[in-house]
VOFI-542944 format. One line per field, with one value per residue (C-alpha): residue number from 1; residue in one letter; x negated, y, z negated. Coordinates in steps of 0.2 Angstrom, whole numbers. Layout:
BEGIN
resi (NUM/...) $
resn (a/...) $
xx (X/...) $
yy (Y/...) $
zz (Z/...) $
END
This chain:
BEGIN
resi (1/2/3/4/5/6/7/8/9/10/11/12/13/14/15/16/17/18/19/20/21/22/23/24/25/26/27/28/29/30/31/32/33/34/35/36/37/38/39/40/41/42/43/44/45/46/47/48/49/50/51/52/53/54/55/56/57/58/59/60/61/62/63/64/65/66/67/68/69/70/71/72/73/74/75/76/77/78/79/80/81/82/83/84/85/86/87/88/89/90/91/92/93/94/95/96/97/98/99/100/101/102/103/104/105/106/107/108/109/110/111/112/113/114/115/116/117/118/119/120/121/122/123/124/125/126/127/128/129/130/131/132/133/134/135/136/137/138/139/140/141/142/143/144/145/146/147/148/149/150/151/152/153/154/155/156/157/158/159/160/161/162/163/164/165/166/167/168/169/170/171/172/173/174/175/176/177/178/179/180/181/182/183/184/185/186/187/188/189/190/191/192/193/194/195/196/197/198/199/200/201/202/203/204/205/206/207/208/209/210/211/212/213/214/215/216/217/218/219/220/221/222/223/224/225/226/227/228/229/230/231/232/233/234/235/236/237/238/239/240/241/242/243/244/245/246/247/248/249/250/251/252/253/254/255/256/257/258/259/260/261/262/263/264/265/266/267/268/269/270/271/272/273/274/275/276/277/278/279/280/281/282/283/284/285/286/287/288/289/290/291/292/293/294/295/296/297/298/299/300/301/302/303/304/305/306/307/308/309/310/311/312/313/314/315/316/317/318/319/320/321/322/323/324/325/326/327/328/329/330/331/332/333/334/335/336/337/338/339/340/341/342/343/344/345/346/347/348/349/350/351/352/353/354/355/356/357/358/359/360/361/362/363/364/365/366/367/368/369/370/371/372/373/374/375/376/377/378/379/380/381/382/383/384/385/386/387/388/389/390/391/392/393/394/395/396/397/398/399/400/401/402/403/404/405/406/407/408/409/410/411/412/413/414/415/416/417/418/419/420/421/422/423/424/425/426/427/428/429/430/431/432/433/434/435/436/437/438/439/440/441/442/443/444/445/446/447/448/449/450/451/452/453/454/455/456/457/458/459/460/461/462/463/464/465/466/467/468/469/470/471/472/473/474/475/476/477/478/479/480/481/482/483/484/485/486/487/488/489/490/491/492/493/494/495/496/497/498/499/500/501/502/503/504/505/506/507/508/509/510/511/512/513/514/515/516/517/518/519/520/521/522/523/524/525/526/527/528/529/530/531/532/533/534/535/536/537/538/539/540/541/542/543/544/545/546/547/548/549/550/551/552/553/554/555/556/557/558/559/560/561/562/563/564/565/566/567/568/569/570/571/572/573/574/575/576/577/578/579/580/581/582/583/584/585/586/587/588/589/590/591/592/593/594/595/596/597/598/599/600/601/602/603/604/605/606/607/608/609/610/611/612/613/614/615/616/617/618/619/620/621/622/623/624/625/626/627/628/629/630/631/632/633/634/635/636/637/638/639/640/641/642/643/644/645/646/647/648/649/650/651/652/653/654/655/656/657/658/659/660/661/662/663/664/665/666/667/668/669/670/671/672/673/674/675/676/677/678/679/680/681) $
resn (x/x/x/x/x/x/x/x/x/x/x/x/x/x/x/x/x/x/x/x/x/x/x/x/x/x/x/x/x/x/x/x/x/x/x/x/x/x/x/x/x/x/x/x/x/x/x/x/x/x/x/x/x/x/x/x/x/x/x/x/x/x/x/x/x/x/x/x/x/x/x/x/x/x/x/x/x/x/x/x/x/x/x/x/x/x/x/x/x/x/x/x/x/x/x/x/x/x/x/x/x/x/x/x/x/x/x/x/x/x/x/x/x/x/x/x/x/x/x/x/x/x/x/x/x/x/x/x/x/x/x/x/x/x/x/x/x/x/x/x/x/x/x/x/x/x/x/x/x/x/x/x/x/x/x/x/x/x/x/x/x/x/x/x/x/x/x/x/x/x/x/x/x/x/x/x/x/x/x/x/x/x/x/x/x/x/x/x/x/x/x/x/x/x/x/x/x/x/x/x/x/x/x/x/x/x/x/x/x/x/x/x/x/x/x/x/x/x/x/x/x/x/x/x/x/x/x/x/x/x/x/x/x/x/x/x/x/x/x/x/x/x/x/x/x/x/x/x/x/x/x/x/x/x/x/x/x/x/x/x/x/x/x/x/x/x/x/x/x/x/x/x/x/x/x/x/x/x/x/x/x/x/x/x/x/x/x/x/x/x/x/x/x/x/x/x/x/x/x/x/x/x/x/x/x/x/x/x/x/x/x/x/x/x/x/x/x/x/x/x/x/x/x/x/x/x/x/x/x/x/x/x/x/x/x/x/x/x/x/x/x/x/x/x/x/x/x/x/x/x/x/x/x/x/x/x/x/x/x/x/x/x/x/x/x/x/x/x/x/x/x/x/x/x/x/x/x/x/x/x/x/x/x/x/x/x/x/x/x/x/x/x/x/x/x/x/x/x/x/x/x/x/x/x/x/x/x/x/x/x/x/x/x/x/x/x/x/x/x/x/x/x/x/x/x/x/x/x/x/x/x/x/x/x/x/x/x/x/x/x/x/x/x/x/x/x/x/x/x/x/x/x/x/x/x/x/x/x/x/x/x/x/x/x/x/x/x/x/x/x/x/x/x/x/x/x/x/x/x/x/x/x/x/x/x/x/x/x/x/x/x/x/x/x/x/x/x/x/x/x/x/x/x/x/x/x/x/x/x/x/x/x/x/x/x/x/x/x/x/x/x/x/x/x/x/x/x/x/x/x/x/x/x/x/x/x/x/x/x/x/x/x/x/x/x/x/x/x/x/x/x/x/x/x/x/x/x/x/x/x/x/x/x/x/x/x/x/x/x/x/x/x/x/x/x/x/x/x/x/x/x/x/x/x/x/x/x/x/x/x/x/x/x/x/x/x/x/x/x/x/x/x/x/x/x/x/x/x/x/x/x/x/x/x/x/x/x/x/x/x/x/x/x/x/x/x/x/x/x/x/x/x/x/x/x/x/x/x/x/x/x/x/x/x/x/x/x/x/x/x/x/x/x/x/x/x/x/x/x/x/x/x/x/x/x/x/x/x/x/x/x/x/x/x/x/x/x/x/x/x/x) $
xx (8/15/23/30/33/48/46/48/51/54/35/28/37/33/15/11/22/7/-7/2/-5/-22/-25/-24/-43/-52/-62/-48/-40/-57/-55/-39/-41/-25/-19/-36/-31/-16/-25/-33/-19/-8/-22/-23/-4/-5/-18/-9/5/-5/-13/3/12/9/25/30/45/34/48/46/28/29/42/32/15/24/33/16/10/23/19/1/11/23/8/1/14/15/-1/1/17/7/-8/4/11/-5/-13/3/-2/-16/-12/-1/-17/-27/-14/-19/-38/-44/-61/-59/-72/-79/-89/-105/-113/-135/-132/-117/-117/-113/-98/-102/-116/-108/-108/-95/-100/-89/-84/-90/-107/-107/-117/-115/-122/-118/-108/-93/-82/-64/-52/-34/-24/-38/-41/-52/-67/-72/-71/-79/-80/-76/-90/-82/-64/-45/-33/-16/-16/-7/-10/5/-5/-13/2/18/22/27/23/7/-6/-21/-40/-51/-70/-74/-62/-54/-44/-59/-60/-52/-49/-51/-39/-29/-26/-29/-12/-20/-34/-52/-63/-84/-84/-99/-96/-98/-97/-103/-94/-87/-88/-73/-59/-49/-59/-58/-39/-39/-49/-43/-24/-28/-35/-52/-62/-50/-59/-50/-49/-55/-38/-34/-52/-48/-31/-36/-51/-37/-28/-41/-45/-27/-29/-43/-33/-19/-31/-41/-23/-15/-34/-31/-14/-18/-27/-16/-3/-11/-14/1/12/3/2/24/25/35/36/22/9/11/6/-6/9/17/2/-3/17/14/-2/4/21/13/-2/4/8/19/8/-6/3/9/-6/-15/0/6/-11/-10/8/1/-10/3/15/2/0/18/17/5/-10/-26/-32/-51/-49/-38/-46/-41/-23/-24/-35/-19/-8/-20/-20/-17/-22/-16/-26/-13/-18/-5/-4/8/7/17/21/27/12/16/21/39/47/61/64/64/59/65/56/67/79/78/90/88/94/84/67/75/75/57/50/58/52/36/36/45/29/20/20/10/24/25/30/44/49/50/61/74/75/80/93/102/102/107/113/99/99/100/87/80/64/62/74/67/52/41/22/14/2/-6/-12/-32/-42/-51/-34/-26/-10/2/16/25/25/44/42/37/41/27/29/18/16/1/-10/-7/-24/-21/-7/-12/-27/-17/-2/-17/-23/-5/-6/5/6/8/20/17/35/27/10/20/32/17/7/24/22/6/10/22/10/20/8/17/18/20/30/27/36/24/17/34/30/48/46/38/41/37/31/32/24/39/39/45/62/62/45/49/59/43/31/43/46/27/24/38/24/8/1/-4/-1/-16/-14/-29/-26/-40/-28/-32/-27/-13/-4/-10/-2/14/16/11/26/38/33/29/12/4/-13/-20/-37/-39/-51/-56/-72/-82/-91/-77/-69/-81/-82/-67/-66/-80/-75/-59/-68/-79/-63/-61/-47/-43/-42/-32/-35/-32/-43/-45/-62/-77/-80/-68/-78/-90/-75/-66/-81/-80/-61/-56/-44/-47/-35/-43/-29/-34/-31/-48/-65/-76/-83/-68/-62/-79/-80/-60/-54/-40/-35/-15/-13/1/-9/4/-3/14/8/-3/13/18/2/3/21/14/-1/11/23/9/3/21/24/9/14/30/28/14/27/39/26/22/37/47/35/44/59/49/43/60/59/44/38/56/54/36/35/54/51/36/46/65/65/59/75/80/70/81/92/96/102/93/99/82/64/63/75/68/50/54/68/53/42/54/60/40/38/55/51/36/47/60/49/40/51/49/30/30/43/37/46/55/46/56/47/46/34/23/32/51/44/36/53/61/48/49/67/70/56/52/70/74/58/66/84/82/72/84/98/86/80/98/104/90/94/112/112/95/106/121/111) $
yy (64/80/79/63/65/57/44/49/69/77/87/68/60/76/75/54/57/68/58/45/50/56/36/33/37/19/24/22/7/-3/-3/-16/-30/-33/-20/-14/-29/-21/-6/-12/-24/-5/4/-10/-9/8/7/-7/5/18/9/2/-14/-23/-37/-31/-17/-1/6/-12/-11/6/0/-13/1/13/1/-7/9/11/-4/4/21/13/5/20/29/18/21/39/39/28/40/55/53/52/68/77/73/78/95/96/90/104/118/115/115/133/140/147/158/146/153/144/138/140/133/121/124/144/147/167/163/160/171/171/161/153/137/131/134/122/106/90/92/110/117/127/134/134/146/143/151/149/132/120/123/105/86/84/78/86/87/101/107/100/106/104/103/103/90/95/99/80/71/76/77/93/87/93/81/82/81/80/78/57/44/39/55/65/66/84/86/100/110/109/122/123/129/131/131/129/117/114/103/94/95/77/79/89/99/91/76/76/67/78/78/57/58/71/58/42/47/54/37/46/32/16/4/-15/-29/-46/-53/-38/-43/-61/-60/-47/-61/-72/-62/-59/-77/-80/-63/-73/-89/-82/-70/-85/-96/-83/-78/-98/-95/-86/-97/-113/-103/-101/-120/-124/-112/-119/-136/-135/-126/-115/-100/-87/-84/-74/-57/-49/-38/-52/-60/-45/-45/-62/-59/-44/-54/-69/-60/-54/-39/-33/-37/-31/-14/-14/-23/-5/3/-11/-9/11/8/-3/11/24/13/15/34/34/25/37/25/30/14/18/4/-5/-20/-16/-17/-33/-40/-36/-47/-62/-60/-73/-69/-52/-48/-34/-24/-27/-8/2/-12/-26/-17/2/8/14/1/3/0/-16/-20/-18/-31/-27/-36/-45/-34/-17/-15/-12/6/10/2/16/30/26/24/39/52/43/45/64/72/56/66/47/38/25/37/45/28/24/41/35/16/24/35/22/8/15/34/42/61/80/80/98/96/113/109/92/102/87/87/76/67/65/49/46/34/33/29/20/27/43/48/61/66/73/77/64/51/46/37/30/18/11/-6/-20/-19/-3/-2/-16/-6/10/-2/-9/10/13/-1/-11/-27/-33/-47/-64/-61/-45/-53/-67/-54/-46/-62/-70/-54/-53/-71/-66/-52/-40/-25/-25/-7/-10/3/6/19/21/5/-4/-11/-7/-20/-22/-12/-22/-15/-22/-19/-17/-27/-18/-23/-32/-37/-53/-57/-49/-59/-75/-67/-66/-85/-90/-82/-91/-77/-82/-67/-65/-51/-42/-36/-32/-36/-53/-71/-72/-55/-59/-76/-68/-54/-67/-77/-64/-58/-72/-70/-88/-84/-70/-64/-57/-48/-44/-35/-28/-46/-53/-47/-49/-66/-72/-64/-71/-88/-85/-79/-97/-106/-96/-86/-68/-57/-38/-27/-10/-1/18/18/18/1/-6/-1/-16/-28/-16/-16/-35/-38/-40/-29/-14/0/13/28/47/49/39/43/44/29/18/28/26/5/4/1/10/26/27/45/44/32/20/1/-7/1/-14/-28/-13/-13/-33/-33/-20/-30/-46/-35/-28/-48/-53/-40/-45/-62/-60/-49/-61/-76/-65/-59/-77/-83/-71/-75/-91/-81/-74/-90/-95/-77/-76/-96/-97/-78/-79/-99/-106/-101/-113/-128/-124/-136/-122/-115/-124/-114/-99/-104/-85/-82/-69/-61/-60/-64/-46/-39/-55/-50/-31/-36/-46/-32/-19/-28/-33/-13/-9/-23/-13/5/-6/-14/1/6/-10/-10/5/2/-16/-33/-34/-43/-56/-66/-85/-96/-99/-113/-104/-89/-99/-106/-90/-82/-99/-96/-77/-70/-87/-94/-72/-71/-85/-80/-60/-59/-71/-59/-43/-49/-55/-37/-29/-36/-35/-15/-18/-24/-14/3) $
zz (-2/-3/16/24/43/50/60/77/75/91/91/86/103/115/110/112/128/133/128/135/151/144/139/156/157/161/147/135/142/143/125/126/139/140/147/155/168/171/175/188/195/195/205/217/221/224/234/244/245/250/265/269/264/278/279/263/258/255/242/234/232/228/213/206/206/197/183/184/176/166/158/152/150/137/126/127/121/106/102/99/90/78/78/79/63/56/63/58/43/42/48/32/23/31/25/6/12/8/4/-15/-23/-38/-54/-53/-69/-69/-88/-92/-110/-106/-99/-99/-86/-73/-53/-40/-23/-12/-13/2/-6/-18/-19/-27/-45/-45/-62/-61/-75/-69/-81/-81/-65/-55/-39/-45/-27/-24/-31/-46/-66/-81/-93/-104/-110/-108/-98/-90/-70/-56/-44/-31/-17/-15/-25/-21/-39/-50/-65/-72/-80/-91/-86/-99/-102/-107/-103/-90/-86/-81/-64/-53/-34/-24/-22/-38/-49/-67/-77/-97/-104/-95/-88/-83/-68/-60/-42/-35/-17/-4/8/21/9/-4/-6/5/17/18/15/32/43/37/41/58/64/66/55/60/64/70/57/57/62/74/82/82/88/103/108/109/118/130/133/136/151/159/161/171/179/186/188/198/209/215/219/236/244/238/245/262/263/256/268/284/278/276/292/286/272/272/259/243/243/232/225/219/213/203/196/191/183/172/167/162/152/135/137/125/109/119/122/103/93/90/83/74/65/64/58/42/36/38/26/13/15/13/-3/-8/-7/3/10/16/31/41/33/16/19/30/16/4/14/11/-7/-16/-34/-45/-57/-67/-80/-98/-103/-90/-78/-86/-102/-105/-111/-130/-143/-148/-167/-162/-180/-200/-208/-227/-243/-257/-265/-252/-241/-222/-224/-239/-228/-211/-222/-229/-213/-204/-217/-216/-196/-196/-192/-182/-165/-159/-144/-159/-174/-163/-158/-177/-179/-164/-168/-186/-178/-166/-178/-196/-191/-198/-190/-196/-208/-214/-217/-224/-237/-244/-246/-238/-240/-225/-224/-206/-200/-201/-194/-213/-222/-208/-213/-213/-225/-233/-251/-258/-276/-286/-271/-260/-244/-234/-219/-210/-206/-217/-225/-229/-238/-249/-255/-258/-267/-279/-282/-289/-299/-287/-280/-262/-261/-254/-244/-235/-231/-222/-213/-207/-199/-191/-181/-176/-173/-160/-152/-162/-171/-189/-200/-218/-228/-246/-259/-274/-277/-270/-253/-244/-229/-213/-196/-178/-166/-147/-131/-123/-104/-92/-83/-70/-71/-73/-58/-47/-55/-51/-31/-31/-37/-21/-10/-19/-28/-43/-58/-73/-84/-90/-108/-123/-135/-145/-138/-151/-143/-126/-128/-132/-120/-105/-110/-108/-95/-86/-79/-74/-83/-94/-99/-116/-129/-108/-106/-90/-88/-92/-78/-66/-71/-67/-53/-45/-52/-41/-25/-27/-23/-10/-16/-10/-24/-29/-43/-53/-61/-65/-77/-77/-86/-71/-58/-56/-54/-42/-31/-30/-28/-12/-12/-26/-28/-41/-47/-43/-59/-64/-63/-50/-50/-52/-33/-27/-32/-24/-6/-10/-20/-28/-27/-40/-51/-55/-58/-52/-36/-34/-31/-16/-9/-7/0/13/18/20/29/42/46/47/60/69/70/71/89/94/95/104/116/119/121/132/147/148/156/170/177/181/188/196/203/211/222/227/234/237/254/257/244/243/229/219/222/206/195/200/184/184/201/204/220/229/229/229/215/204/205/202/187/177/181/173/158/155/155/145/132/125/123/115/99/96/82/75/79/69/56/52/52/34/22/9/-3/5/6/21/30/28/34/48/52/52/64/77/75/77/85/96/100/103/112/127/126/126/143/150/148/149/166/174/169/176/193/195/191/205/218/215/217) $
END
């Protein structure tokens, strides 16, 4: 997107510190369990300070209400950092957001007929003629004209790009300006309804709903809530027995009980579960992916099978000349000169490549063409071929088939050698060129989609995490073969078509796979609707970003390995502050237990492993660092645990270890701090 907030600005941090006390609303807390029980065990404090403590310090149980509310304060507050990122975001959004006067179409075919209205008039399946200079009024698809774009306002990115009617390069957003040229766009949303619109209310939070796993987790959370809620209820009256029973001790207040209660509950990823959630979906707008739901990018860290596209996902996109390949008797030099003049005025990202490839290898540069006083011949899809004619030389280079037929016609013939030049490299997935003088065939050129760099290396980090990797290509088995080698995919799918696709998608899902996929077309859209998680590139049609859960704004296929590592990252963090949540409750038993019931059994004394200096100062230390805890992970909460590629049990390892082990220790040290700075003040 055009604007990235920082993380936590100064305006981000003044505003959740207000809303921090607007959540207080029981409203709001009802919503989260967890700390809704704190609510109440704050308001009961207070109201037992207010009414006066009885036996009890009044400046201890007014300590413990007001880090009690702290407590529900700080989760809060990490809430709305999450959400404040995302609704100054979508303030940015709403700057580009203008009402432009559009030239309404009543005919389409008559770009004369058009009226000024404004665009906030317009209707889905209205026409509109848009002329260069001018902002295109509303989403829509091009049904007439080619021209260049710019996309800046929704993108980030300066370079203009080309929409054009057909294809898969059709579609326009609102709010872009067209730079050359002209274009006839079908409005295909409402107002209110377009893509702007959606990207506005999806980053503010206003449409997040929870996940499956959020919804499970916070269930779980809630059940462990009622058990210490119902533990710690029977602990009064045990107490009362158990005090007169010893002769000696007193009872356990409620303040202590309700201290107990919120220390052992699991506060801290009850406090930083929403954010955690809001966090994952702000990662992805910073990737410049629109994920349409929470669920989408959890969905994305379950993945376990890619489905990749080969062009511009695993390969560059344009196939490149890699070698010459010379017949008997011709030199390699003699073959790069013939197949440069051939390619001089090939403006095709294969005839330049020819051109370049002739330069860096044999030193083939500075020609004047005015001065060979060169005759070319462009490429047709009749001929299948393209040259250039000098005098009484005539070059030419093209398809195989081709070139034998026009070598015949010269009263040539094609050797045996070149035929087998040409199927060793379609053998190797390589597309071969064959370059003729006359009726000479010169040699052969290869081809190659080129794999990107590094590609690889992912693929192989991705098979450590057990995602299995299948390239989607329409090439031929033979090429597919080949390019999956290199590349090292696990699986491929050629000669791939709509059903095709579908097909093995569904045959994936039946053994309960998850499965991820890109797609910007038209013909994609069917198996984007059924992937589980199916990210569609704005630069696409409507329909591919209607099938998708997800819409890369910079329509980049590799996006799709990013939005897997995101997915992983967001459910690592979960888990990650779940175990640490669990696990630094331990520290306040030893807190706690010892302060609240050694008077009644002095054995309990033993527990005080900390030494603690009173019951008093252990109590309010655990109740501190259980608020502190939550302001403390928030920048984690937010920035998400880092994500390596390991397996399941050496990432379960490193959790137990870091996050479990951390989540004993830390309190330990947290809380014993807490009360020696306590009891010298």
């Amino acid at each position: 997107m055009a604007t990235h907030i920082r993380t936590l600005s100064a305006s981000i941090v003044q505003r959740a510190a207000l809303e921090s006390f607007v959540k207080l609303d029981p409203r709001v807390q009802w919503r989260n369990p967890v700390m809704f029980v704190v609510w109440v065990g704050s308001a009961l404090v207070t109201l037992i300070w207010l009414a006066g403590s009885g036996k009890e310090s009044s400046s201890f149980v007014l300590a413990v209400a007001l880090w009690l509310w702290f407590t529900i304060l700080f989760a809060n507050f990490a809430e709305s950092v999450a959400e404040g990122r995302g609704k100054a975001q979508a303030a940015a959004l709403r700057g580009t957001r203008r009402d432009v006067m559009a030239k309404k179409l009543s005919d389409p075919a008559k770009k004369q007929s058009w009226r000024n209205v404004p665009g906030s008039a317009l209707r889905k399946g209205d026409f509109v003629y848009v002329p260069a200079g001018e902002v295109v009024p509303g989403d829509g698809e091009v049904v007439e004209g080619a021209a260049t774009v710019d996309e800046s306002a929704i993108t980030g990115e300066s370079a203009p790009v080309v929409r054009e009617s057909g294809g898969d390069r059709s579609a326009v957003t609102g709010g872009t300006r067209v730079l050359s040229d002209w274009l006839v766009v079908r409005v295909t949303a409402n107002p209110g309804e377009t893509f702007l619109d959606r990207m506005i209310a999806l980053v503010e939070g206003a449409r997040r709903s929870r996940t499956p796993n959020e919804i499970a987790l916070s269930i779980l959370l809630a059940k462990f809530t009622l058990i210490f809620l119902f533990a710690c209820a029977t602990l009064l009256p045990f107490s009362v027995y158990a005090a007169k029973a010893a002769g000696q001790g007193t009872a356990v207040s409620i303040t202590v009980l309700v201290a107990l209660l919120v220390c052992l509950i699991p506060t801290t990823i009850g406090g930083l579960l929403s954010a955690i959630g809001i966090a994952g979906m702000d990662r992805m707008i910073k990737a410049n992916i629109i994920a349409t739901s929470g669920r989408a990018v959890e969905a994305a860290g379950d993945v376990d099978v890619l489905l990749l596209d080969k062009t511009g996902t695993i390969t560059l996109g344009n196939r490149q000349a890699a070698a010459f390949a010379p017949s008997s008797g011709v030199t390699s030099e003699a073959l790069a000169d013939a197949a440069q003049l051939a390619s001089l005025a090939d403006e095709t990202p294969e005839g330049r490549s020819i051109v370049v490839f002739a330069k860096q290898r044999y030193g083939l540069r500075e020609r004047d063409i005015k001065s060979l006083g060169a005759q070319f011949v462009p490429f047709s899809a009749n001929t299948r071929m393209s040259g250039v004619d000098i005098g009484e030389r005539r070059v030419r280079k093209g398809a195989a088939d081709a070139l034998r037929t026009w070598i015949e016609a010269q009263g040539g013939r094609f050797p045996a050698e070149v035929t087998s030049l040409v199927e060793a490299m379609a053998r190797r997935g390589s597309t071969p060129l064959v370059v003729a003088e006359g009726p000479r065939a010169l040699g052969v050129i290869e081809l190659k989609d080129i794999v990107k760099g590094g590609i690889k290396e992912r693929f192989a980090e991705l098979r450590r995490m057990g995602i299995k990797t299948v390239m989607i290509t329409g090439d031929n088995r033979l090429t597919a073969t080949a390019i999956a080698a290199e590349a090292g995919v696990d699986d491929f799918l050629a000669e791939a078509t709509p059903e095709a696709k579908l097909r093995l998608i569904r045959e994936h899902q039946a053994q309960g796979r998850l499965i991820a996929m890109c797609g910007d077309g038209t013909n994609d859209a069917p198996a984007l609707a059924q992937a589980d998680v199916a990210v569609a590139m704005n630069s696409g049609t409507q329909a591919a970003k209607e099938a998708g859960n997800m819409v890369d704004l910079d329509s980049n296929p590799t996006k799709l390995i990013e939005v897997v590592e995101i997915g992983k990252q967001l459910l690592i963090t979960r888990g990650s502050l779940t175990t640490f949540s669990i696990a630094n409750d331990v520290a306040k038993y030893f807190a706690i237990i010892p302060a609240a019931f050694a008077t009644t059994y002095p054995q309990l004394n033993a527990l005080n492993v900390m030494h603690l200096a009173t019951p008093s100062s252990a109590i309010l230390s655990a109740v501190i660092f259980n608020a502190l805890i939550i302001i403390a992970l928030v920048p984690l909460a937010l920035k998400g645990v880092r994500y390596r590629p390991v397996g399941a049990e050496a990432l379960l390892r490193r959790n137990l270890l870091v996050y479990g082990l951390g989540g004993i220790v830390v309190p330990f040290i947290g809380i014993k701090l807490i009360d020696v700075l306590i009891t010298y003040v």
